[in-house]
N, C-alpha and C positions, 0 to 999 in steps of 0.2 A: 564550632564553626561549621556552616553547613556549605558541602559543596555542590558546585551544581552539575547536575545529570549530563551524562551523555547526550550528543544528539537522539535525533530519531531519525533513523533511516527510514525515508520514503522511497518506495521500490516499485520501478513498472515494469511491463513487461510487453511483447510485441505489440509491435503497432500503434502502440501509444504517441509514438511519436509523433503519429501522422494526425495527431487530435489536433480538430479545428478545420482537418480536410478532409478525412478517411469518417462518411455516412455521419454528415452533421444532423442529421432527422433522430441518431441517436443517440449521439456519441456531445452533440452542443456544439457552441462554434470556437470554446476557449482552444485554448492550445497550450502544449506541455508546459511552455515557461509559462504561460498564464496559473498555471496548477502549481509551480515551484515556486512564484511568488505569493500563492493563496496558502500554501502550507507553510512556507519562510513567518509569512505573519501572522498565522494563527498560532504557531508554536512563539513566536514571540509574545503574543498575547497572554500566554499560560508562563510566558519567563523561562520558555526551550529554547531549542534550534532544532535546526534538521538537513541532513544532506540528502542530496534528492540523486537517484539515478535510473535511467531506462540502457532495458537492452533488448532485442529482439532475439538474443540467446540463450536459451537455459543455462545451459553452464555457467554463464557473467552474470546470471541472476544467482544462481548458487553460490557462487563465491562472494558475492554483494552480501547475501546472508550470511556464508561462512566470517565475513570481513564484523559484520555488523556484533556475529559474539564477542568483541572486545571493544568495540567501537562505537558503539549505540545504543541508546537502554529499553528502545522499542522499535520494533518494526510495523509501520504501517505498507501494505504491499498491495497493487494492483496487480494480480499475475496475469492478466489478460486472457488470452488463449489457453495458458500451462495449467489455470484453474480445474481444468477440468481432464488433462491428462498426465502433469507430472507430480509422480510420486517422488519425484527425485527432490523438488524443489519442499513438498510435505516431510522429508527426511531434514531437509536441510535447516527447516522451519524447528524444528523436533529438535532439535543442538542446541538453540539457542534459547533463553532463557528467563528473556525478558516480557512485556505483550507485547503480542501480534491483533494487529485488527488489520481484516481481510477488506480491501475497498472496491466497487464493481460500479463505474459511472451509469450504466444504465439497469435495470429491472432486469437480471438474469431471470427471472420465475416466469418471466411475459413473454418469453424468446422462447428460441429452439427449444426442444429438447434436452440434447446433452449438455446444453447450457444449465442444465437444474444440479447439475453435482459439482462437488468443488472437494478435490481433494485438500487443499489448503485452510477449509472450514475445519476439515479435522483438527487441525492446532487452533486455530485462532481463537482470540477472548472476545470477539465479535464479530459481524460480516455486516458490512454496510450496503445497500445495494439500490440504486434507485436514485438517488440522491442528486446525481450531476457530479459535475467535479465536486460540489460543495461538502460533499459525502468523507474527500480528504479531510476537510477540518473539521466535520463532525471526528473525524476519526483522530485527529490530534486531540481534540476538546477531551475523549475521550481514557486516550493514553495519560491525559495531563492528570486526569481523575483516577485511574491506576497506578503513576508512580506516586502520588502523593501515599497511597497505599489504605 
């Protein structure tokens, strides 16, 4: 009898929320539910789920992860801004046990600077980046191909 997987926690992080208003030149014009119903169906599509959540605070992103080691059999995660400064959320990453694929709607390489490191790369079984929103269900597509194992 085969059961079926945990969801996949899809995890954002500052400002995401504001996608669709906050610099559509980069960011696109979808907006977060726009991205929670593109990943709802694409994990359907591979015969998942996934719950989906944004915080604009590390800590509620942490614990989101901490939540997700018993509750989830992949994390796909946007850490937005944290990408690049918390090692906290890289520790939290590090717990858990399952894939991580790292998702970045616009070309972090084409941007600033400090936008080129991502402490969150250091865990992840991939980093999507460039993509648009669409780059989340590359990154479900993607999970579905890792748990199958």
């Amino acid at each position: 009898m085969q059961t079926t997987p945990k969801p996949i926690a899809v995890l954002n992080g500052p400002n995401l929320n504001l996608l669709g208003q906050r610099q559509p030149e980069i960011y696109g014009a979808e907006t977060l539910a726009d991205v929670e119903t593109l990943c709802a169906a694409a994990a359907a599509d591979a015969g998942l789920s996934t719950t989906f959540f944004q915080s604009n605070h590390e800590g509620e992103i942490i614990e989101a992860i901490h939540r997700a080691r018993t509750e989830a059999s992949a994390v796909v995660i946007n850490p937005a801004a944290y990408t690049h400064t918390s090692i906290a959320i890289l520790d939290a990453l590090n717990a858990f046990d399952g894939p991580v694929i790292e998702v970045h709607i616009s070309n972090v390489h084409k941007r600033e600077s400090f936008r080129h490191h991502s402490y969150v790369s250091a865990r992840a079984d991939a980093v999507i980046a460039g993509c648009g929103t669409q780059g989340y269900a590359l990154a479900i597509a993607r999970v579905a191909t890792l748990l199958k194992g």
